[in-house]
N, C-alpha and C positions, 0 to 999 in steps of 0.2 A: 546900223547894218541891216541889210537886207532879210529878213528872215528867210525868205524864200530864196529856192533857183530852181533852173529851168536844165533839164535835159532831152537832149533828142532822142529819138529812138530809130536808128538808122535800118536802114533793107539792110540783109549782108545776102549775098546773093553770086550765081557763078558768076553774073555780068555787072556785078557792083562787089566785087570782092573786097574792097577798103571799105565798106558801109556810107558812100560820100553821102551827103543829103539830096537826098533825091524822090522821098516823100514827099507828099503834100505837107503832110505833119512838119518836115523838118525844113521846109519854106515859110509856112507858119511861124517857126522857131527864128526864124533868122527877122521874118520881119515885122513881128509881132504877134498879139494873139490869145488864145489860151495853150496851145502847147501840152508836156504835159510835167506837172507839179510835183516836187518833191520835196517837202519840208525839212530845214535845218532841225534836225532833231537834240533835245538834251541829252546827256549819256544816261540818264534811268529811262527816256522814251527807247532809242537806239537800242538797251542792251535789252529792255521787253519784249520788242518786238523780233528782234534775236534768239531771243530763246523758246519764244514758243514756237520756235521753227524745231527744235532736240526734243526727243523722247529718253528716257533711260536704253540703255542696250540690252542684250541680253544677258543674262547670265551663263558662267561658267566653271567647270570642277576644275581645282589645279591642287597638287600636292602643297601640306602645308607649309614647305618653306619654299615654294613658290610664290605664295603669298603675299608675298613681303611687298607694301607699296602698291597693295592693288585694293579696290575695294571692295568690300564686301558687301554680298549678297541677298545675304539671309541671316535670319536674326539667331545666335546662336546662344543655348540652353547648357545649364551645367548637367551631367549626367548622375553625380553622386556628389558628398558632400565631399569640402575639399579644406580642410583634410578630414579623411575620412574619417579618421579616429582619435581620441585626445593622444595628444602626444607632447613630447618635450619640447621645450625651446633650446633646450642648453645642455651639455655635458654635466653629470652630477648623481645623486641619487634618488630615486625614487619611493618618496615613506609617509606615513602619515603625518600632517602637519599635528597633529595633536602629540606625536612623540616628540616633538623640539619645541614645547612647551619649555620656557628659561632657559633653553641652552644661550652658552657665552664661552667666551674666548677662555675664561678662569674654569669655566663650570660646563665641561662640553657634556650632551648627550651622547649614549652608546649602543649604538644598535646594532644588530647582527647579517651582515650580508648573506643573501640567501640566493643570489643568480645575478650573471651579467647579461646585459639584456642588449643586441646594437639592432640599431636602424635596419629596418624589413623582417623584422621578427617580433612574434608575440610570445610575452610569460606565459608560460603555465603555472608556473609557482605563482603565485596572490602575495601580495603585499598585506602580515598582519601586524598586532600591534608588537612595538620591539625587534620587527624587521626591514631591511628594507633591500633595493633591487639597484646594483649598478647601473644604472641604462644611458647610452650615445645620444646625440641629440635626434629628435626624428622618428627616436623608436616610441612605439605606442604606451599610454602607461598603461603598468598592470594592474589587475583587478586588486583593489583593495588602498593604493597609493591615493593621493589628490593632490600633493604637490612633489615637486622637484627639488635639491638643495642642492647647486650646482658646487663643483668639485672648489672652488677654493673658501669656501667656507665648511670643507670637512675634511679629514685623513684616515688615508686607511691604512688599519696594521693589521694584515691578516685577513680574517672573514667579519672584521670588527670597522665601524666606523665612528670616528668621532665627528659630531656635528658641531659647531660653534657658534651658530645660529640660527633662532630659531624660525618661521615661514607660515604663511597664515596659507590657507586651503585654496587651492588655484595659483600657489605661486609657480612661475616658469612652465606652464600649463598651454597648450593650445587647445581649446577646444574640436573638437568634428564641428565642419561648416563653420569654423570660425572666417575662413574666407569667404566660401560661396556654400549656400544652401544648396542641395539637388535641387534639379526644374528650377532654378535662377535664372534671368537672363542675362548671361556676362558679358555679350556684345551683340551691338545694334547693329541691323542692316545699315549701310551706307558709310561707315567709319572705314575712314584709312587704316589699312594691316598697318602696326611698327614692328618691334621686336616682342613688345611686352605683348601683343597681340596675338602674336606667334607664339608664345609662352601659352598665352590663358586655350590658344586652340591645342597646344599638346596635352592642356590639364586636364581638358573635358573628354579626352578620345577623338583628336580630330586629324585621323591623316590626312585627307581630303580635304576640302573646302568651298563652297559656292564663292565664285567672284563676277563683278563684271565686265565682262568684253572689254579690252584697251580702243577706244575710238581708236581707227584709222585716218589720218591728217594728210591731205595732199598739200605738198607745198611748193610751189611754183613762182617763181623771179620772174619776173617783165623789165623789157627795154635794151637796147641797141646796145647800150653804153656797160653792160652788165657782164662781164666773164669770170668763169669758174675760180673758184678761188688758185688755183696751182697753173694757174695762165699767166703771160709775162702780159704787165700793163703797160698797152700802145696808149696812145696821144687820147685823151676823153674817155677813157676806159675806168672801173671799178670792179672790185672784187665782190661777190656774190654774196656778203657778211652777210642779209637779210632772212635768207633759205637758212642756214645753218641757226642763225642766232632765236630764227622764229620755230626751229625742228627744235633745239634745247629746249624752250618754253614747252612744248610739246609735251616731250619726256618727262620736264617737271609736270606738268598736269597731269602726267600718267597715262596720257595718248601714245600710239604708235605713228611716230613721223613717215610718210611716202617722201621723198624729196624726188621732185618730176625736171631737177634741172633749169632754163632758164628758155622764154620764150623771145623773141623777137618783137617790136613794134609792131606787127604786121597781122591783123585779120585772122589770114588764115593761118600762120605760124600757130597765135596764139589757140584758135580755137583748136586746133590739130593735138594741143598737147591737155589742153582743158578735157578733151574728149578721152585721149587717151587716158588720164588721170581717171576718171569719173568709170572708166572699165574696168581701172582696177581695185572697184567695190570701195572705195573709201566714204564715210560718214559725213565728212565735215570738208572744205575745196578753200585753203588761205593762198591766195599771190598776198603778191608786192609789186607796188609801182601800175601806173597807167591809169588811175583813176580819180588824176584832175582835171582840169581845163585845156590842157595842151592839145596841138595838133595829133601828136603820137600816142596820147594816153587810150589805145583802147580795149581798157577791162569792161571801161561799161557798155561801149560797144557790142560786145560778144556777150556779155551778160543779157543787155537789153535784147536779144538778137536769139541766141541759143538755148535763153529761160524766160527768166522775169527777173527786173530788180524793187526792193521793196524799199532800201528808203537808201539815201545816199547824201555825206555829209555829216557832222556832226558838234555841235557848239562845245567844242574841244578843243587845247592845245598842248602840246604837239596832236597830229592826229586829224585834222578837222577832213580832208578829201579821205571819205571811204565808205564804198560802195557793200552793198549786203542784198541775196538773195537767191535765187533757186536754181541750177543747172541740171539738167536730167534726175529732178528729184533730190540732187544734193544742196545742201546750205554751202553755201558761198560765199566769203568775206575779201573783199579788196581792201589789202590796208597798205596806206601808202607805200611811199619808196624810199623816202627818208628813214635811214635806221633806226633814231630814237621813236621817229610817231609809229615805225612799224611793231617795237616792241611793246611801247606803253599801248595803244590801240589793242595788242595782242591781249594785254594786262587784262583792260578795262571791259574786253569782250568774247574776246575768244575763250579766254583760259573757263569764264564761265560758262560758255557752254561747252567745253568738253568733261567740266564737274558735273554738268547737268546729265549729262548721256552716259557718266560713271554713276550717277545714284549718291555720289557723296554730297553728303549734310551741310557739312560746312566751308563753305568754298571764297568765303571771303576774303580779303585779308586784312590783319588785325590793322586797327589805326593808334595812332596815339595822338594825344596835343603836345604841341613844341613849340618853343620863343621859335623865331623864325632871326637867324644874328645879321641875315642881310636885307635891304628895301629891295621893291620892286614899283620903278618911278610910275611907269604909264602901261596900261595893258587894253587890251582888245575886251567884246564883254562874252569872251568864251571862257568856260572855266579851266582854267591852269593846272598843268600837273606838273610841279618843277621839281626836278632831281638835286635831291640834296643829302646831306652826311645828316645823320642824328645820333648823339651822345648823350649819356647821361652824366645830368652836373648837380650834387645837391640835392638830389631825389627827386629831380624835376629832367625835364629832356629839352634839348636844345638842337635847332638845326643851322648848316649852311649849307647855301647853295652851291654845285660841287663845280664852278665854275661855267661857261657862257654856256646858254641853254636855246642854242639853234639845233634844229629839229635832223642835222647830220654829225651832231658830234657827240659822236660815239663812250668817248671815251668819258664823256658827262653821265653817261650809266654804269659807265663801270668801277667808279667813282662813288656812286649812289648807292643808300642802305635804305631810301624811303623818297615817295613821291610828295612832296608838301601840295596840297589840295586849296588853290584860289579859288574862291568861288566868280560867281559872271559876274555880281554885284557890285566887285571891289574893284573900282579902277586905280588903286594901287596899294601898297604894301609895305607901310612905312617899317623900317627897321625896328625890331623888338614887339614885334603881334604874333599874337598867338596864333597857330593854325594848327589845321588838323593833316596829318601824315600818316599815307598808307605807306606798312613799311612790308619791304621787297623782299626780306625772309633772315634772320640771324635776332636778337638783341642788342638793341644798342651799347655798344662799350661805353663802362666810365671817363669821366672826365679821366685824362691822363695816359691811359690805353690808346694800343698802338691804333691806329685807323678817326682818333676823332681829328678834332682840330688843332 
């Protein structure tokens, strides 16, 4: 296969509004030349040269259950120790472990109740020897206790308790800072909020919170053949699944989706709405469709024409036509039309740089190895991303392929729990090889669970 390919770079002009070739350059283009060059890139060249186009955003304050699902800013410190004071673990008494010295079920110790003590309150009475303090779980111990003997290893009758066994010094004890020291750092800049997240920001005093910026994502359809989803389908027509499917991606990324609707094959259609898009301050500019070889594809057109494009192509399958690069200062990503390459495409590139422009850490997605239960006779030497089921069998993972893996059928991803990863090398994939599987977000289910094979 060719490594290389050639694209034109068309006038688009009041008196050339289609961009026809009408250069010098793009006569060159037609009849040979140098032209100009655009390397089939690998997807680790592609997604570098992608991302050093994102900076992180800014930051900003939002209430702490706000939070939730955004990422963080700033690296946050404990304020005091947490817990602050020794305290209980359990419902029980409060007394010195050296008074249940041989107590037994036969031979109970007896001590004298001297205060009930519940959660958010401090003794003043002391725990001495031959005494001891009812206390809730939570409440702090008091001065003179160091262990706890939770209620069903005692009874009480009266202001009297009997112990029936005996506890060594720290039993059912938490200490101060037994979670977090004061001045700890209990979370790092760049981690996704969960819930437990929003827990440790209520322990340290955090109404507030630094996060950053949700990207803004323009997302725009291309092609003739393209109508709104709630439009009745005439003769050559499809529903707009690409905008919607590639805004969800979005939101999981933790970007904020723009949906600009659907452009026309045409010049100026398209540039009219790419413009409009890019006014309203968005970060990041994804279409779909018009950036192959066809007479009507032109994203790269308007790319070449309205900005710069940087590298276009990419030795990938699904996926391989897709354009990338700069409109009025914004990053730009053409990714095809076909719904599967436009999501896996999204996968493989998008989704990281809108982690990149959130600040979060860890933006990968986890792989696994897995038998792979079906072959794959003869392939091209791009590397593969095939949608497949993965299960666990045996303490081991096993995948199949979640049935025909043409680059518009949809329902082969929806199907899919993990991408199985061909590499360029292997021209093909005999039945029972290991590979490696980026998986698409959940746990594989055991063998026998609903959803494997």
């Amino acid at each position: 296969m060719d490594r290389w390919v050639r694209v034109e770079k068309r006038a688009v002009s009041k008196d050339n509004p289609e961009g026809q070739c009408c250069s010098p350059r793009s006569k060159v283009e037609r009849g040979g030349g140098a032209g100009e060059l655009y390397p089939m890139l690998s997807v680790e060249e592609a997604s570098q040269q992608l991302l050093s186009h994102f900076h992180v955003l800014e930051p900003e304050p939002v209430p702490v259950l706000e939070s939730l699902d955004r990422v963080l800013a700033e690296d946050v410190y404990a304020d005091a120790d947490i817990p602050p004071l020794d305290n209980t673990a359990m419902d029980g008494y409060a007394l010195r472990a050296a008074d249940t010295k041989g107590a037994a079920p036969e031979s109970p110790v007896e001590l004298h109740i001297v205060a009930d003590l519940a959660a958010g309150y401090v003794s003043e009475i002391p725990v001495t020897p031959g005494t001891a303090i009812r206390i809730m779980t939570g409440a702090p111990i008091p001065r003179g206790a160091d262990a706890v003997v939770p209620f069903e290893d005692a009874e009480r009758e009266g202001d009297r308790v009997l112990i029936f066994k005996g506890v060594e010094p720290g039993a059912n004890v938490r200490e101060a800072g037994e979670d977090v020291r004061r001045g700890a750092l209990v979370l790092r800049r760049g981690c996704r909020i969960r819930p437990q997240e929003v827990g440790m920001l209520a322990t340290v005093g955090r109404k507030d919170v630094s996060v950053t910026r949700r990207p803004r994502v323009a997302i725009l359809a291309t092609g003739d053949e393209v109508v709104e989803i709630d439009a009745p389908l005439g003769p050559g027509k499809i529903r707009n699944a690409n905008s919607y499917s590639n805004a969800a991606q979005v939101l999981a990324a933790g970007g904020e989706p723009v949906l600009l609707g659907i452009a026309h094959d045409q010049v100026e259609d398209l540039t009219a709405k790419i413009r409009s898009g890019i006014a309203r301050k968005v970060d990041m500019f994804l279409t779909s469709g018009g950036v192959s070889v066809g007479d009507f594809d032109v994203v790269k057109k308007v790319l070449a024409a309205e900005g710069e494009m940087t590298f276009w192509r990419v030795r990938m399958k699904p996926g391989k036509p897709l354009a990338f690069g700069r409109i009025g200062g914004v990053p730009m990503l053409g990714l095809p039309g076909n719904p599967v390459s436009a999501m896996v495409s999204f996968e493989l590139l998008a989704r990281a740089a809108i982690f990149k422009m959130l600040g979060q850490t860890d933006s990968e997605r986890p792989t696994i190895q897995a038998t792979l239960m079906d072959g794959i006779k003869r392939k091209d030497d791009r590397r593969h991303f095939v949608r497949v089921r993965v299960w666990e069998k045996d303490g081991a993972y096993e995948a199949a392929m979640t049935g025909e893996q043409g680059s518009g059928i949809l329902s082969s991803m929806v199907e899919a729990n993990g991408l199985a990863i061909i590499p360029e090398d292997w021209s093909s994939v005999p039945p029972g090889s290991r590979v490696r599987v980026m998986m698409l977000g959940g746990t594989p289910p055991r063998s026998g669970q609903e959803g494997d094979r």
